[in-house]
Backbone bond lengths (Angstrom), bond angles and torsions (degrees), N, CA, C in turn:
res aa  C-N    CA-C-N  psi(-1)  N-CA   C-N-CA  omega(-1)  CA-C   N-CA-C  phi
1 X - - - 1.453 - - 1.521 111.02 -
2 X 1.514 132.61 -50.71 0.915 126.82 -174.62 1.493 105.95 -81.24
3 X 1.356 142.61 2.64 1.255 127.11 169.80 1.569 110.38 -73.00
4 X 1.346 139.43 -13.95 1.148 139.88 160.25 1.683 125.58 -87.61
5 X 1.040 97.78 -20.87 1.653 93.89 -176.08 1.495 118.56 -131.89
6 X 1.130 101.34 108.61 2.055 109.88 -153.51 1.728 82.24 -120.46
7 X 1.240 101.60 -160.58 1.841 118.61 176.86 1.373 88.10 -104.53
8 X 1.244 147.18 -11.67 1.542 119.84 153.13 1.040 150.36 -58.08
9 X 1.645 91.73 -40.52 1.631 121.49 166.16 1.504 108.09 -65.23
10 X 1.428 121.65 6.42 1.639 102.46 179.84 1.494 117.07 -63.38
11 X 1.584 108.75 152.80 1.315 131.97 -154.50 1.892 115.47 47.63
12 X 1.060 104.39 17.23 1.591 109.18 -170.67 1.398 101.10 -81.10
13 X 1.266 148.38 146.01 1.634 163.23 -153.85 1.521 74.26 -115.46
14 X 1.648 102.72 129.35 1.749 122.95 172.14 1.448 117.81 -131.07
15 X 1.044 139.90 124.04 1.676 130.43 157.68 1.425 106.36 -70.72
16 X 1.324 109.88 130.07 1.776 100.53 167.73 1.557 94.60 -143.47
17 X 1.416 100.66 135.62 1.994 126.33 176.01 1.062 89.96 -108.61
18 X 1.775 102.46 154.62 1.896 98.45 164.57 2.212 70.77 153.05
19 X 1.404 82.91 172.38 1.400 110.53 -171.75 1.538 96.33 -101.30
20 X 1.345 100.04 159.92 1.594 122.30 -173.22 1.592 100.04 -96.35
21 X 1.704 117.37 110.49 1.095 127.82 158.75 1.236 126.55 -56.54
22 X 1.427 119.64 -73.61 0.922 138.15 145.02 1.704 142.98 -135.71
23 X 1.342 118.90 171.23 1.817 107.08 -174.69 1.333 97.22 -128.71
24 X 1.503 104.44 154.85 1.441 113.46 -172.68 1.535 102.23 -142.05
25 X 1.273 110.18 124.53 1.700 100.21 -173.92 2.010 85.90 -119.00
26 X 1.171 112.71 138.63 0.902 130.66 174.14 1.661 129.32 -121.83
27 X 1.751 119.45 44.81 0.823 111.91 171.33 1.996 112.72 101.55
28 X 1.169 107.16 -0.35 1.611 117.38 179.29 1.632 95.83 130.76
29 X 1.245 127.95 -27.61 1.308 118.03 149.70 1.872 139.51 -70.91
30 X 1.329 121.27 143.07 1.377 119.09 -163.09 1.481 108.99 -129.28
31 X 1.494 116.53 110.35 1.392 98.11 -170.49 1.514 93.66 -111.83
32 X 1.745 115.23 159.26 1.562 95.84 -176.63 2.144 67.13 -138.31
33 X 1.582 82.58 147.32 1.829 98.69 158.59 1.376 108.37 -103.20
34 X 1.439 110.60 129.63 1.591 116.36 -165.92 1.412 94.03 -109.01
35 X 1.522 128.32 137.47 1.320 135.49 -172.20 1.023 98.73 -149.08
36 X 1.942 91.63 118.90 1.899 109.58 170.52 1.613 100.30 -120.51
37 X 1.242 120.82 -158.14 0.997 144.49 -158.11 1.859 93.35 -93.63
38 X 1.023 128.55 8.23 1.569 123.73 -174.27 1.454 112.77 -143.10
39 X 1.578 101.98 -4.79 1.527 122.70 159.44 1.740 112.32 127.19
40 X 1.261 114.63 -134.50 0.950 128.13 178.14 1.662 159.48 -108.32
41 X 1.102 127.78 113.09 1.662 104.87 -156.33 1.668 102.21 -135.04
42 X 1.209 109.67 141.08 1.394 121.47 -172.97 1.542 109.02 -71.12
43 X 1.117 136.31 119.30 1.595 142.38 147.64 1.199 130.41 -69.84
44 X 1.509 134.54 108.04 1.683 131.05 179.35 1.137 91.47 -103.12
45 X 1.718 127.07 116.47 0.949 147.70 131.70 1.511 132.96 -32.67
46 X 1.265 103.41 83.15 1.811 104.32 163.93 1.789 117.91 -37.19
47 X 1.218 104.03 106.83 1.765 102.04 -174.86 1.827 107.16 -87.48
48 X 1.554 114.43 7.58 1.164 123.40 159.22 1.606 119.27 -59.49
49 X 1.546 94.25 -58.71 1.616 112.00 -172.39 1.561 115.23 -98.31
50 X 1.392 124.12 -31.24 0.942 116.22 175.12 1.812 142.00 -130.40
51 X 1.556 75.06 8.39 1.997 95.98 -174.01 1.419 100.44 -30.95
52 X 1.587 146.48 -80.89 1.153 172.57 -175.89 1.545 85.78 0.28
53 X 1.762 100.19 -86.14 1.539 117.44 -168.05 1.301 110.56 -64.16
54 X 0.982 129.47 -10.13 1.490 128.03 173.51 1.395 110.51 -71.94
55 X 1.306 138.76 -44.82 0.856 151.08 -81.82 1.895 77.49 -142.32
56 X 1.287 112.52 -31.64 1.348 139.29 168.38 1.402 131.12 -66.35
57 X 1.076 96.54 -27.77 1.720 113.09 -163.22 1.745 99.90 -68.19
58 X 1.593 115.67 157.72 1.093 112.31 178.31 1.409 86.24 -138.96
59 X 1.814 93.00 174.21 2.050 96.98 172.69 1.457 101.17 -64.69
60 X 1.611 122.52 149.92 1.004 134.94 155.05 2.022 120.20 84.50
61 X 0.896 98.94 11.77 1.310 136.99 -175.76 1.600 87.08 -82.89
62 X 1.699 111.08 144.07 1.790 120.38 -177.79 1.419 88.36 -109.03
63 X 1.141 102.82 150.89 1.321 147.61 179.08 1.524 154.27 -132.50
64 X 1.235 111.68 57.79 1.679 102.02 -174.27 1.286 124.81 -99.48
65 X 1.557 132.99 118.97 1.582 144.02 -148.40 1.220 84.25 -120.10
66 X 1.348 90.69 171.19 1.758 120.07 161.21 1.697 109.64 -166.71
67 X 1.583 104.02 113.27 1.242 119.42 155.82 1.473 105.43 -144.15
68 X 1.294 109.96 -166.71 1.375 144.30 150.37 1.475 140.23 -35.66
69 X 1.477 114.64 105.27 1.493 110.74 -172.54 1.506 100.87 -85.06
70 X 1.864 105.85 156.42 1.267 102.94 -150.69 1.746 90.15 -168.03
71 X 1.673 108.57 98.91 1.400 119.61 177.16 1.799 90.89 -56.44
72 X 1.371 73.60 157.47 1.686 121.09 175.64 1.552 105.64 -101.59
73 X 1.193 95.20 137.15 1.656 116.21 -158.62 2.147 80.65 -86.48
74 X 1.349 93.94 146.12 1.390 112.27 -166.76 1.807 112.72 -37.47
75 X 1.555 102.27 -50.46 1.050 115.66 177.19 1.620 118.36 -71.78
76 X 1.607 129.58 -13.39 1.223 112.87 174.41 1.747 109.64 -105.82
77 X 1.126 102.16 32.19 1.971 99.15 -173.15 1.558 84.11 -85.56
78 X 1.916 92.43 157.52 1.466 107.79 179.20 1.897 91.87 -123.54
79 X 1.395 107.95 123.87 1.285 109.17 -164.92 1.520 123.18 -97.19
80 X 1.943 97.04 -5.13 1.407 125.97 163.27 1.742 106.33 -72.14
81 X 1.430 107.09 -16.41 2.352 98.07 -168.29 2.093 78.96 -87.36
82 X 1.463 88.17 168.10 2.105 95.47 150.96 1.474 74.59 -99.22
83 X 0.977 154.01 60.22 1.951 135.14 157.63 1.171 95.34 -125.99
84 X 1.514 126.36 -28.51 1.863 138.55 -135.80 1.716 90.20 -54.54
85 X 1.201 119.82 -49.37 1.773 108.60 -175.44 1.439 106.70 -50.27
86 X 1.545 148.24 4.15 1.586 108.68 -141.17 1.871 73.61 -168.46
């Protein structure tokens, strides 16, 4: 997952497969951790298009998306992911 979507790739259109680490719904927000074979990358769920099925997801569950890479505002990077910028 993270071999495609770095802070370079911002606004760059990505396919990413990989299994569902974990999901975090926070209130109308949906975060899913996407885990491939190159590690890990955070998913924000549009609750326009996909709240429903999200809402579904379990650990370990497959997964292949496609949107938009999309830096993290200074204050929300995680400096423990290689994804944490994005």
């Amino acid at each position: 997952a993270d071999a495609d979507a770095d802070a370079d790739a911002d606004a760059a259109r990505v396919v990413l497969c990989g299994w569902v680490d974990r999901r975090r719904d926070l209130g109308g927000v949906c975060f899913v951790d996407l885990r491939d074979h190159t590690g890990l990358v955070q998913v924000v769920v549009d609750p326009e298009v996909l709240a429903d099925a999200a809402v579904k997801l379990h650990s370990e569950d497959v997964l292949c998306i496609e949107g938009c890479v999309r830096e993290r505002p200074p204050e929300g990077r995680n400096e423990r992911m290689a994804t944490g910028a994005v």
